[in-house]
C-alpha positions in Angstrom: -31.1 -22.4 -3.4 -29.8 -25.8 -3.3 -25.7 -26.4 -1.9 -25.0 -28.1 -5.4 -26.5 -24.5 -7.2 -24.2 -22.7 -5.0 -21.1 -24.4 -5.7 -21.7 -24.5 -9.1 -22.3 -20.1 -9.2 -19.2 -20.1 -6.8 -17.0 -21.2 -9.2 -17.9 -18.8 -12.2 -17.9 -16.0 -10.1 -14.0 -16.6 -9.8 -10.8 -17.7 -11.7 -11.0 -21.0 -12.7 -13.1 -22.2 -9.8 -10.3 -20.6 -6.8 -12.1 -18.7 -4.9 -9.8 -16.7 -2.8 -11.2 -15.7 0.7 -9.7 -14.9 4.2 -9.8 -17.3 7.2 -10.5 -16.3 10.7 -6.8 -16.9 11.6 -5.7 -14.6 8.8 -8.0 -12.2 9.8 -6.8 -11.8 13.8 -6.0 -8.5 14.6 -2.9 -8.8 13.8 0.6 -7.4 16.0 2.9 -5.1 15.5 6.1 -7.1 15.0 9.6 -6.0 16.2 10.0 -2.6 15.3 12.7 -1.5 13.0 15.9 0.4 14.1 15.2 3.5 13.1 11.5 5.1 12.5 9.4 3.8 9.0 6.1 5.2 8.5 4.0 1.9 6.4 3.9 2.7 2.9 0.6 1.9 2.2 -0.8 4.1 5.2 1.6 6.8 4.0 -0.4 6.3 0.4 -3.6 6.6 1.8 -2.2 9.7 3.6 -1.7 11.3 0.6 -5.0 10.7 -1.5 -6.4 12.1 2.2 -4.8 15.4 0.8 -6.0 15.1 -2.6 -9.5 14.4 -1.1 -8.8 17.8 1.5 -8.8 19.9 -1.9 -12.3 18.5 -2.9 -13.2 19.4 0.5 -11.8 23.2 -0.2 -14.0 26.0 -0.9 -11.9 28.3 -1.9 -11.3 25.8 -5.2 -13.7 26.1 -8.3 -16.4 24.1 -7.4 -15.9 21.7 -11.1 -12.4 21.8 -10.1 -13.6 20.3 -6.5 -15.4 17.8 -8.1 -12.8 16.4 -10.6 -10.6 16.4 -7.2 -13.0 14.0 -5.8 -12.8 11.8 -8.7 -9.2 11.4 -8.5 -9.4 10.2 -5.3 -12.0 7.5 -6.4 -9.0 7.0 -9.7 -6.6 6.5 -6.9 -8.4 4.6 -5.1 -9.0 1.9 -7.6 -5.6 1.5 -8.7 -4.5 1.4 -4.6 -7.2 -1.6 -4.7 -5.7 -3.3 -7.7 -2.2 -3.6 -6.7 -1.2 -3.1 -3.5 -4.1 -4.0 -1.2 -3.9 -7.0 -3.5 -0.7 -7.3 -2.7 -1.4 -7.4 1.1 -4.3 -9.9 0.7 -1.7 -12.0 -1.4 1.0 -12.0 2.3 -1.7 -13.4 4.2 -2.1 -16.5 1.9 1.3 -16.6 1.6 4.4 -18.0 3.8 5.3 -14.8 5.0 2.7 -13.7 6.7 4.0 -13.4 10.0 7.1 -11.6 8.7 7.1 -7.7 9.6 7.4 -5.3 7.1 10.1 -2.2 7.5 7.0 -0.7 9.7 7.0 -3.4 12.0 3.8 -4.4 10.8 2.9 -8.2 9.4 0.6 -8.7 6.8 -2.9 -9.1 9.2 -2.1 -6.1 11.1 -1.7 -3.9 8.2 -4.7 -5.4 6.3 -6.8 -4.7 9.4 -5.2 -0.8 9.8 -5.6 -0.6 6.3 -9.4 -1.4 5.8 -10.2 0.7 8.9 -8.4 3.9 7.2 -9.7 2.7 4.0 -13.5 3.0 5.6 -13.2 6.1 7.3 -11.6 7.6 4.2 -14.6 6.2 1.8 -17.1 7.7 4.6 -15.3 10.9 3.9 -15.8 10.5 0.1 -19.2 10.7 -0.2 -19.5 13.5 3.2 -17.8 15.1 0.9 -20.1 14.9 -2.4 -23.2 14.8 -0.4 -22.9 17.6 2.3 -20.8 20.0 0.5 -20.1 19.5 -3.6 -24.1 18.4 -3.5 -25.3 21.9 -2.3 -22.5 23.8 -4.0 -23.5 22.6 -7.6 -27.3 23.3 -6.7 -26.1 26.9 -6.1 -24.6 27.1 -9.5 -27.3 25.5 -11.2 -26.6 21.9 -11.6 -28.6 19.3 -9.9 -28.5 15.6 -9.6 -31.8 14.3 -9.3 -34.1 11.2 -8.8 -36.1 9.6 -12.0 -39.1 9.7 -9.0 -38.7 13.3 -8.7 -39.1 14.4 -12.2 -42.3 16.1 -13.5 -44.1 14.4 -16.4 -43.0 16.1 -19.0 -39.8 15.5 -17.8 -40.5 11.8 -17.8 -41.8 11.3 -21.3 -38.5 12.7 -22.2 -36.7 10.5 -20.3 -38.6 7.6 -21.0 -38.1 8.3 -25.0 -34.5 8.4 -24.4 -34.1 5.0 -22.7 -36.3 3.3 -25.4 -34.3 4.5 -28.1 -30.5 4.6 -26.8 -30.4 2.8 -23.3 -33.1 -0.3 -23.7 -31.3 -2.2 -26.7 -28.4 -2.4 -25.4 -29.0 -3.8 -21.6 -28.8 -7.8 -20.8 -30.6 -9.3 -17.8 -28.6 -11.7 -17.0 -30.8 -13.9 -14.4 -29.0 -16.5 -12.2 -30.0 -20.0 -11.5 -29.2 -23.7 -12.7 -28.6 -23.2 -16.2 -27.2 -20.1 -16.1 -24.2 -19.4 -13.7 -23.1 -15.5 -12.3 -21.5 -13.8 -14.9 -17.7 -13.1 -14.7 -18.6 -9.5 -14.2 -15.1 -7.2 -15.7 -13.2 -5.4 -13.4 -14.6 -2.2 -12.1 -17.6 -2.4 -14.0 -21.1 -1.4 -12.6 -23.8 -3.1 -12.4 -27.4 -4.1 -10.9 -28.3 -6.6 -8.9 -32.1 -7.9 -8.8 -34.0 -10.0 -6.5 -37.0 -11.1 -8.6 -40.1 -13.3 -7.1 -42.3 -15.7 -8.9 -45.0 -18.2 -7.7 -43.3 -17.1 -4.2 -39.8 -18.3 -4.8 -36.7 -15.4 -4.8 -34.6 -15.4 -8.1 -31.5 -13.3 -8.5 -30.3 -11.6 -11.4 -27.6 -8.9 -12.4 -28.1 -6.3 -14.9 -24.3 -5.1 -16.2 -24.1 -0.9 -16.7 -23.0 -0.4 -20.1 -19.9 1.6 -19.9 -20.5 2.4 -23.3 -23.4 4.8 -22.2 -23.0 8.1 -21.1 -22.7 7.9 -17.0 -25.3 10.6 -16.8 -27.8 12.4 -18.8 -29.1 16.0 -18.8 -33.0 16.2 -18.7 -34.6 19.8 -19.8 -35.4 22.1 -16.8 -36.4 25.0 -16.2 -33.7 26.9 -14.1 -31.5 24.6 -13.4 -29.8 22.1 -15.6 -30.5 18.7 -14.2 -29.0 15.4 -14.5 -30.1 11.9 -13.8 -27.7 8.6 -13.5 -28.0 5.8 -15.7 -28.0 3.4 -13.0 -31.4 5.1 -11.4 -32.8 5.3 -15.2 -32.0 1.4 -15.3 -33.8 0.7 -11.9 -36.9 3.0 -13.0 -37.3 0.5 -15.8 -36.1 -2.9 -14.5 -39.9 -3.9 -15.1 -39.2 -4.0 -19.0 -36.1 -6.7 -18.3 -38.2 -8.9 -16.3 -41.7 -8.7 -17.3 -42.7 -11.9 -16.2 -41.6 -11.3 -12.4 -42.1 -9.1 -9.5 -39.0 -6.8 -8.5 -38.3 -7.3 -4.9 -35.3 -5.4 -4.2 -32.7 -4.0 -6.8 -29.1 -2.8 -5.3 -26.1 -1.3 -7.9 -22.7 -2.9 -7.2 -19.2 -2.3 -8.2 -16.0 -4.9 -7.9 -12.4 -4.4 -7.9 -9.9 -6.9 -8.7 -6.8 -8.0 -8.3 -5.1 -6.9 -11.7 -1.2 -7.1 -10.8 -0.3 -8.8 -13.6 2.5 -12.3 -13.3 4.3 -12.1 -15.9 6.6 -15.0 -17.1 9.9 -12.4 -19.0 11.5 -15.5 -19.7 8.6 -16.5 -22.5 10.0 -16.9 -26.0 7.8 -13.7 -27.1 7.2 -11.2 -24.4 4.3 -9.4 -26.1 2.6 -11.8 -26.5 3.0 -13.1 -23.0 1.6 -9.7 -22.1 -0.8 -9.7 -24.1 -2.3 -13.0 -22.5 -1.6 -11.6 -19.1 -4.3 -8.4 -19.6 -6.7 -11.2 -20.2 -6.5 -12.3 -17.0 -6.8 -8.7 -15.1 -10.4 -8.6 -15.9 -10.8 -11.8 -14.2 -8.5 -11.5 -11.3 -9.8 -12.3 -7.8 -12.1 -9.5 -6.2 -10.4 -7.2 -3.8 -13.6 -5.1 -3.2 -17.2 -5.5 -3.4 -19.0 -1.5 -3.6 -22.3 -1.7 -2.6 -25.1 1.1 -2.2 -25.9 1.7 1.7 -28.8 0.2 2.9 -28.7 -3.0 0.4 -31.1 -5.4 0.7 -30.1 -8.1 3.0 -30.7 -11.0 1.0 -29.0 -9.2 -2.2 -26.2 -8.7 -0.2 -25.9 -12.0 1.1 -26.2 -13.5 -2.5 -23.1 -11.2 -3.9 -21.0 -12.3 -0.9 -21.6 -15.8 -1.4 -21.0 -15.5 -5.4 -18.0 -13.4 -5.4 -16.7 -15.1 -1.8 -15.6 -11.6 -0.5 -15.5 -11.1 3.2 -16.5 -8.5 5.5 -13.7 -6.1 5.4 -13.9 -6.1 1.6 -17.6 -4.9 1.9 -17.9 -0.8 0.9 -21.7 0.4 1.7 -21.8 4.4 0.5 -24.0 6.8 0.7 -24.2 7.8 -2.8 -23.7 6.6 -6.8 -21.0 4.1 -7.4 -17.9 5.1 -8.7 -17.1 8.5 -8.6 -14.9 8.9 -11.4 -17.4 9.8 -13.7 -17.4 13.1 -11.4 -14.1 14.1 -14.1 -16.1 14.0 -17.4 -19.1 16.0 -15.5 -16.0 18.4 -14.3 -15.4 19.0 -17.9 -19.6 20.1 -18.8 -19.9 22.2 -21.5 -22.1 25.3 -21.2 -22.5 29.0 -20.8 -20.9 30.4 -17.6 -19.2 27.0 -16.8 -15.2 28.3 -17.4 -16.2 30.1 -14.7 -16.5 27.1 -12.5 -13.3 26.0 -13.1 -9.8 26.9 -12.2 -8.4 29.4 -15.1 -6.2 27.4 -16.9 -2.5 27.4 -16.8 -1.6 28.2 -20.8 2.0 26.8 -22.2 4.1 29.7 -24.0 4.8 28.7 -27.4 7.8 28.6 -27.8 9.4 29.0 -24.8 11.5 31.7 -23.7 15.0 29.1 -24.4 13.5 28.2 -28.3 12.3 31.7 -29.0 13.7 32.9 -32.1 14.9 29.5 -33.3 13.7 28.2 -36.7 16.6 25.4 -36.3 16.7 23.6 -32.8 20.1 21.6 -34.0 21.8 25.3 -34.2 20.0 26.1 -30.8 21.7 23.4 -28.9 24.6 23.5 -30.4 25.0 27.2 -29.4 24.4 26.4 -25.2 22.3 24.2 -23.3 18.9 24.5 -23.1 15.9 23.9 -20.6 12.1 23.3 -21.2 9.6 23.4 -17.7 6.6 21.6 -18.4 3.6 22.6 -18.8 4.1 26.0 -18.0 6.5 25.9 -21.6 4.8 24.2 -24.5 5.8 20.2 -24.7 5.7 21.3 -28.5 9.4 21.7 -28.1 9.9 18.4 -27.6 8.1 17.1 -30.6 9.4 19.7 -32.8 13.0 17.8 -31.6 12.1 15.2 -32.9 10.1 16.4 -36.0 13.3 18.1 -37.5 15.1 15.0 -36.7 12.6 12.7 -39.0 12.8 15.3 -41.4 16.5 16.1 -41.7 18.6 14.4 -43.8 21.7 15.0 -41.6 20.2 12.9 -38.8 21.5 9.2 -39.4 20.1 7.4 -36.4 17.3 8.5 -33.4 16.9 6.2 -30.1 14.3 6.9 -27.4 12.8 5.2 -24.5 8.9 5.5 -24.4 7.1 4.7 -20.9 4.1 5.9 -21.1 2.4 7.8 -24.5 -0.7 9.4 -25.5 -3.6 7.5 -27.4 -2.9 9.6 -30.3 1.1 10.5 -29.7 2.6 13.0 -32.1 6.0 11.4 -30.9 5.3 8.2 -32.4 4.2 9.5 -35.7 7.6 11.3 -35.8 9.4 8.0 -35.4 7.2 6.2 -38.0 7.8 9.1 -40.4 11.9 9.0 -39.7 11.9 5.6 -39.9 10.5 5.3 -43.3 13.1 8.3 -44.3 15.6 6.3 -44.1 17.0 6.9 -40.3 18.0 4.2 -38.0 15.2 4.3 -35.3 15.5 2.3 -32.2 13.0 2.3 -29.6 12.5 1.2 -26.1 8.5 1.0 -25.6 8.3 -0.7 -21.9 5.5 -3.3 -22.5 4.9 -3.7 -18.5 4.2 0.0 -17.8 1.8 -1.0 -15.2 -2.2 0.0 -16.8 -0.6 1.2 -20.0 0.4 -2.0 -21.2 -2.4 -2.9 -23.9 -1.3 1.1 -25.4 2.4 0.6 -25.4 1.8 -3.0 -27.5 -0.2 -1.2 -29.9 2.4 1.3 -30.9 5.1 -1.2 -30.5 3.1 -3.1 -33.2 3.0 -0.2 -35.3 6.6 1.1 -35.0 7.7 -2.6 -36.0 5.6 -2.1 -38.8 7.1 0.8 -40.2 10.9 -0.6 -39.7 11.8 0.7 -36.6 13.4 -1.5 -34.0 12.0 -2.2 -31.2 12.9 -3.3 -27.7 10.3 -4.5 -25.1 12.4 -3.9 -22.1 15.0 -5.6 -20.5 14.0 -9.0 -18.7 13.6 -8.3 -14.9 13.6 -4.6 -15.1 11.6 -2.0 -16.5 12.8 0.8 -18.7 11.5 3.8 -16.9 14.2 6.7 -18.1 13.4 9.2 -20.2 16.1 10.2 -23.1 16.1 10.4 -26.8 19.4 10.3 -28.9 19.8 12.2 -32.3 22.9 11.3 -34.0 23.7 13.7 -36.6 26.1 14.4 -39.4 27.8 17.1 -39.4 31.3 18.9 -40.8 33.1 17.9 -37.7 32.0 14.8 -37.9 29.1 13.1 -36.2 27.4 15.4 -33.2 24.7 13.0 -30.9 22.1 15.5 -29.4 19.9 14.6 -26.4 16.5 15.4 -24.6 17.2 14.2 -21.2 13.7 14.3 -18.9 11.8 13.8 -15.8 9.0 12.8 -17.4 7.1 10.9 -20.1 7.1 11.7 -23.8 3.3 11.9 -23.1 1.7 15.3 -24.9 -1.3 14.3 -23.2 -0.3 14.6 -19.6 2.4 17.2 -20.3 0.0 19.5 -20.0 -0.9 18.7 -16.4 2.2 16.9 -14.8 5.0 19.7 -14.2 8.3 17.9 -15.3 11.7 19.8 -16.7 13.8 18.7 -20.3 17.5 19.4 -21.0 18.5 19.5 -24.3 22.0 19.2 -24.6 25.1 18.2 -27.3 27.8 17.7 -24.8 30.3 15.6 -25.8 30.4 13.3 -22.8 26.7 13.0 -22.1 26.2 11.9 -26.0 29.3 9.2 -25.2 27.0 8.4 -22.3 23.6 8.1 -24.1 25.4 6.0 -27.0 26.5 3.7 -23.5 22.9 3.6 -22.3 21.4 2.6 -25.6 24.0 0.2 -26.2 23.1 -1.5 -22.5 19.5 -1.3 -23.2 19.7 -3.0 -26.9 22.5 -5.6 -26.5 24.7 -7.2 -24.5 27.1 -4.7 -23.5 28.8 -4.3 -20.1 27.5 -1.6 -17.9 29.8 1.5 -18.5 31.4 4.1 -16.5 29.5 6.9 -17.3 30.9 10.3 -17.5 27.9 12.2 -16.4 24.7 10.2 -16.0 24.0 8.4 -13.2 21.8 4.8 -14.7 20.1 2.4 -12.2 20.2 0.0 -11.5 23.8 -0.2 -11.5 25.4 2.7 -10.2 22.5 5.3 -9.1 21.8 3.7 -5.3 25.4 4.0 -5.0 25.5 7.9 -6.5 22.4 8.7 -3.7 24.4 7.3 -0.7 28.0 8.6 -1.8 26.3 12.3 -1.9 23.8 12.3 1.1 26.8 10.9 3.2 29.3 13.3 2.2 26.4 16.1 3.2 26.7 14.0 7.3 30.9 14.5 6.9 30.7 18.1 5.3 28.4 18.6 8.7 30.6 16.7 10.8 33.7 19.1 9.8 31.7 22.4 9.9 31.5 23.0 6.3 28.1 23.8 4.7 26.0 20.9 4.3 22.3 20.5 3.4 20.0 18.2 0.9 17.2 19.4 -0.9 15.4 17.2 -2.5 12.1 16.5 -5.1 10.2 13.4 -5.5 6.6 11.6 -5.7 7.8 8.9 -3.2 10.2 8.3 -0.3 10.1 4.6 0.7 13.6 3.3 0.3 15.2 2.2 3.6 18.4 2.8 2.8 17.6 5.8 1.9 15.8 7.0 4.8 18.4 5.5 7.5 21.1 7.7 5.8 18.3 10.8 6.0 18.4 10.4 9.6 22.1 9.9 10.0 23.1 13.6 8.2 20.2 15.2 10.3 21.8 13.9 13.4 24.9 15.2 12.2 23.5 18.9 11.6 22.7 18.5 7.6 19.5 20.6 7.0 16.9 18.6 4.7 14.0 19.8 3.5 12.2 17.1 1.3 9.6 17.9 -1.5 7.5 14.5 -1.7 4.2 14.6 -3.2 3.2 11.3 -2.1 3.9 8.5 0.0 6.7 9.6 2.3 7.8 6.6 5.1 10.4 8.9 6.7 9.0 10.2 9.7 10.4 14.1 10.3 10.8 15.9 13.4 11.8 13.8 15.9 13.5 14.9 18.4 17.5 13.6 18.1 16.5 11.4 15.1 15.2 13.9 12.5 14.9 17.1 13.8 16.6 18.5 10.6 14.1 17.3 8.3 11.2 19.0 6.8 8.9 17.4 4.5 6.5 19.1 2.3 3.9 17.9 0.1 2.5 19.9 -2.9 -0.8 19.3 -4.4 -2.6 21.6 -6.6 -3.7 22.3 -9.7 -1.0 20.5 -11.6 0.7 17.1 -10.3 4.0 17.8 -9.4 6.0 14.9 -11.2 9.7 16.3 -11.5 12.6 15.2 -9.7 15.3 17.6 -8.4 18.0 17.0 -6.1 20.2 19.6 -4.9 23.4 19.1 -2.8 25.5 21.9 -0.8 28.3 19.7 -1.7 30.3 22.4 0.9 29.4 25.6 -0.6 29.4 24.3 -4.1 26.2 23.5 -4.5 25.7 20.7 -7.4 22.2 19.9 -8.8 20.4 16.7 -10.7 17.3 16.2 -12.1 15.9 12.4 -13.9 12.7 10.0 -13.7 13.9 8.4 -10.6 12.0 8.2 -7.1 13.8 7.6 -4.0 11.8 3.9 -3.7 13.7 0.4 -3.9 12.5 -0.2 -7.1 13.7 3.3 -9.2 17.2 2.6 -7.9 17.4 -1.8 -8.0 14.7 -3.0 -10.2 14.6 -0.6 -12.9 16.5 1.8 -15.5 16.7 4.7 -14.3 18.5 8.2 -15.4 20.0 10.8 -13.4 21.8 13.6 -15.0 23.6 16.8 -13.9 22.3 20.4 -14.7 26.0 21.8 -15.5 25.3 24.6 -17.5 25.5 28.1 -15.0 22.4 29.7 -16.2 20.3 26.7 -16.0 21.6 25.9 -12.3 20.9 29.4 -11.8 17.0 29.0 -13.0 17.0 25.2 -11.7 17.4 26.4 -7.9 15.1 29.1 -8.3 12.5 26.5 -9.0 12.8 25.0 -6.4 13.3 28.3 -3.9 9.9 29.4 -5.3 8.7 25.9 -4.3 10.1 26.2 -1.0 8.2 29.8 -0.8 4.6 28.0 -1.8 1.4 28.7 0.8 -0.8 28.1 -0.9 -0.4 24.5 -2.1 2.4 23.2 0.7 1.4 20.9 3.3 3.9 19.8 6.2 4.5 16.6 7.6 4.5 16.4 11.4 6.3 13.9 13.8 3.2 11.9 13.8 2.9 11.7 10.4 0.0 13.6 10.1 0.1 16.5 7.3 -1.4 19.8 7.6 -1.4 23.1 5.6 1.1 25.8 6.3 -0.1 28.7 8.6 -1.1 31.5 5.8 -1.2 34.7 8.1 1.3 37.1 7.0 1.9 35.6 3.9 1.6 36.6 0.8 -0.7 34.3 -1.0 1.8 32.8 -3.0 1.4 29.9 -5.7 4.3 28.6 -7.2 2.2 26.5 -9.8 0.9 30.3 -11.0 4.4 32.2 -10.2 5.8 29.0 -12.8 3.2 30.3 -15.6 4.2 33.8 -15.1 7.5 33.5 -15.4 7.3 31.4 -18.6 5.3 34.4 -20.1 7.5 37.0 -18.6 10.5 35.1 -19.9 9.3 34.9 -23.1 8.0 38.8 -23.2 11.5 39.5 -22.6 13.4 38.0 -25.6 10.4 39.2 -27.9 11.4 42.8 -26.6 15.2 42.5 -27.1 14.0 41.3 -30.6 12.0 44.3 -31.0 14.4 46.4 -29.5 17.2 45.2 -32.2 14.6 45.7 -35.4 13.6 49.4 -34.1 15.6 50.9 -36.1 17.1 48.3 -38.9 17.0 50.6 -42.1 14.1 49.1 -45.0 16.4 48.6 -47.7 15.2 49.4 -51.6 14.9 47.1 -54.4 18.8 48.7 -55.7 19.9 47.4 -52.1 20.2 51.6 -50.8 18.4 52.5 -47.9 14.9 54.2 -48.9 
């Protein structure tokens, strides 16, 4: 292939003719800067860390083995996204200026990129250990086999061969590679083929894209055992049809990941559809990471490098199929005996034990404060909220902030619907919620549409609290009821992220929601708020006030200790002041499901600290902080993380549990957390995590004892109800007792 053919393939296999590839000198081995003050584990190591623990549950045979395969594909989910942003981000420092400037780790941008890619290897090696040696065998035990088109019988074949004519040949495009057509700007994450093809003695390339529109895998009849072959090995058993005319040499699948952090101008005259030109550009975003089968053919793999301009360390060779996401839909296979193979599933109590009874949720709240825990009590709640809201003619005005919603959300039907009864509906749908961006312009389209109005965020932060507003009419005047969360107003991942809802009609924390609102849809100054704490102007300030009066409630002997719930520890700030109250004898025990950057257990530093990590069947998403506050212990719960950018770059809402029966039931959440064996992992001084020691222990699953509590709570009130109709006389038609 001439230089000229090369250049001119170079440039449309990137964005607008940059390619984007890493020097020699960026690629050093990097040094570990001057180290910070005070201990910081590398966020990105921490993350990888975590999906390590994820992948640990694949690896666990005590787990269903379905449920151990959807595990594995999380990992792969994870992994992709990790790709798209923040190894992206790391690539990005070492083209940029400040390269050579440490991190809070002590580590600049070439050392971390070269930790990184080593941890990111092993862990990938571990992937597909994982799927081969033990989920492999496993499923063959069960009665569900991969196999090879090769080793099919011939009946087996003819059926196969029928089903690629009819649903799979029609819609596959060769796309072949030379002068007059260039490589193909292949989408992001997308699978495909890659062909060397000979004719009259000369090597030809060409790439054959995997529809994603076909099914990932297809069962063939067996007899036994239900088998399944990938589409990708259907595709290579009949490359021969594509290319007719030449001789297949060597065929090789591969996968690329892009960047897809999306730069986003907020200052355009129409953010949406600044957005919406942004998601253009993920798909053709600069490649972060070519996937390629193990044992490639050399001079395939030498032609992808040289189109896509990827070096080395961005090279994957597995042992195994491509992208192992598609593991989740086979998780969810259809059949006799299958439910068997899975975890028994965790069933929301409808209503929940707070609701039970009431036909009118205004009168509910308006009676005592009341508390919803996700998904172990139905989400239904929620939407019913906001049903009776559209419905009732009472209700003059409904605000809510939307983050992240389902495909089909019941949620935004209930705004449409109130919106074209008459209310005043004003809604906050965050257009740069990061992968749900196209979804959230779609039903901002749609609310506009029906007359609601709509906000697209607030330039330079994002909108990430979660709160709806009822304002209501009422004898006494107006009443303003609230649904204050820690997670989305997603019905769709509500049943398998575990969050907590307050309702409440407290006077102050309406006077504080009308403040937010107000904030969020105009120009007002940032209020004192009564109750909530709001990033980003007050809630770094409410964090540091409280953890540092824990270090001087230690210092003058009076009870002090911190517990506290999150999916990330990263913040600095945060961290420092961690270390400072366990120096001064403040007892910490952190609940962090993810990435954690404090470091616990050192000796002098944070020998106070414990840090746990919870991953099971659900994904722990709520956020709970409790402080002794000197024997009076005072508890919040909101959407933010303790990371830089849930207490400075974004809105964020923190609110107080007041109420003494939901403190009550709020700290026994977290006790039974605290009492978890099952799930818990601990961090040690060297960062490492490793599963608590089981002997002597009950087997206890706090996930489960959640669930069983919800029904037992629930029993309870239905028996008091029973109890109280036992013996209500029947009256008679004359209004006597019969």
């Amino acid at each position: 292939m001439s230089d000229k053919k090369k250049d001119d393939q170079k440039t449309k296999g990137s964005v607008s003719g940059k390619k984007r590839s890493l020097s020699k000198a960026q690629l050093r081995p990097g040094k570990l800067c001057s180290a910070p003050d005070f201990p910081y584990h590398n966020r990105e190591l921490s993350w990888m860390d975590f999906n390590s623990r994820v992948l640990e549950e694949a690896f666990e045979k005590e787990n269903p083995i379905l449920e151990r395969l959807n595990f594995l594909a999380i990992t792969a989910s994870n992994l992709d996204e990790f790709f798209m942003v923040r190894v992206a981000g790391v690539m990005d420092r070492l083209h940029s200026s400040k390269r050579d400037l440490p991190d809070e780790s002590g580590l600049d941008a070439a050392a971390l990129f070269r930790r990184l890619s080593e941890k990111i290897h092993e862990f990938s090696k571990k992937q597909y250990s994982c799927f081969n040696r033990s989920l492999l065998p496993a499923l063959k035990k069960c009665g569900l086999r991969f196999v090879r088109v090769e080793d099919l019988n011939k009946t087996q074949r003819q059926h196969l061969d029928r089903h690629f004519d009819k649903f799979f040949f029609p819609v596959l495009t060769p796309l072949a590679v030379d002068t007059s057509r260039p490589f193909p700007l292949l989408a992001n994450k997308s699978l495909n083929i890659a062909v060397r093809l000979s004719k009259e003695g000369e090597d030809i390339f060409a790439v054959v894209q995997v529809p994603s529109i076909l099914p990932r895998f297809v069962e063939i009849p067996g007899e036994s055992n239900r088998c399944f072959v990938l589409l990708e090995d259907i595709i290579i058993s009949r490359l021969s049809d594509l290319f007719e005319l030449y001789r297949i040499k060597a065929c090789c699948p591969f996968r690329i990941t892009r960047d897809s952090d999306l730069d986003i101008d907020e200052e355009a005259d129409d953010l949406l559809v600044e957005i919406e030109h942004s998601l253009k550009k993920r798909q053709r975003g600069d490649p972060v990471r070519l996937e390629l089968v193990a044992r490639c053919d050399e001079a395939l793999k030498n032609f992808l490098v040289d189109m896509l301009g990827v070096e080395n360390q961005e090279i994957y060779e597995v042992n195994g199929p491509l992208d192992l996401t598609f593991l989740s839909r086979f998780s969810r296979l259809e059949g006799k005996g299958l439910d068997e193979l899975r975890f028994k599933p965790i069933v929301p109590v409808n209503p929940p034990a707070d609701f039970f009874g009431c036909e009118d949720i205004f009168q509910a709240i308006r009676e005592k404060d009341r508390m919803v825990h996700h998904p172990y009590e139905s989400f239904d709640s929620v939407i019913k909220f906001i049903n009776q809201a559209a419905r009732d003619p009472k209700v003059l005005a409904i605000k809510q902030t939307l983050y992240r919603v389902s495909g089909n959300s019941p949620i935004i039907a209930a705004l449409i619907k109130a919106a074209e009864n008459g209310k005043q509906v004003t809604v906050l749908v965050e257009l740069k919620a990061r992968f749900d961006e196209e979804n959230n312009i779609g039903w901002a389209k749609k609310l506009e549409k029906a007359g609601c109005h709509v906000i697209y965020g607030l330039q330079g932060l994002k909108t990430h609290c979660k709160i709806v507003l009822v304002v209501r009419s009422e004898e006494d005047g107006l009443r303003r009821y609230l649904h204050m969360g820690t997670g989305n107003y997603n019905d769709s991942t509500a049943r398998f992220y575990t969050d907590i809802g307050v309702f409440t009609c407290r006077e102050e924390f309406g006077e504080d929601a009308s403040s937010l609102f107000n904030v969020i849809t105009g120009y007002s100054t940032p209020p004192v708020y009564h109750k909530m704490k709001v990033a980003p102007t007050g809630l770094r300030n409410f964090f540091e006030e409280m953890i540092r009066r824990e270090t001087e409630n230690a210092k003058n002997g009076l009870p002090a200790s911190i517990v506290a719930k999150v999916n990330s520890l990263v913040d600095p700030s945060i961290i420092r002041l961690l270390y400072e109250a366990s120096q001064a004898g403040v007892r910490i025990t952190l609940i962090v499901r993810g990435i954690c950057c404090l470091v616990p257990g050192l000796k002098g530093i944070s020998e106070n600290i414990i840090v746990r990590s919870i991953v099971g069947q659900l994904l722990e998403h709520s956020r709970i902080f409790i402080f002794e506050n000197g024997g009076d212990r005072q508890i919040y719960m909101g959407s933010a993380d303790w990371m830089p950018r849930n207490l400075d770059k974004r809105v964020e809402l923190v609110f107080p549990i007041e109420d003494e029966h939901l403190k009550e039931r709020a700290f026994g959440i977290i006790a039974a957390m605290l009492s978890d064996v099952l799930n818990t992992r601990v961090q040690n001084p060297d960062t490492t995590y490793e599963l608590l020691d089981r002997r002597g222990k009950r087997p206890h699953n706090c996930q489960w004892e959640f669930s069983e509590m919800a029904k037992k709570a629930l029993a309870a009130k239905r028996t008091v109800v029973d109890e109280e109709n036992r013996f209500k006389p029947l009256m008679g038609s004359s209004g006597g007792a019969t």
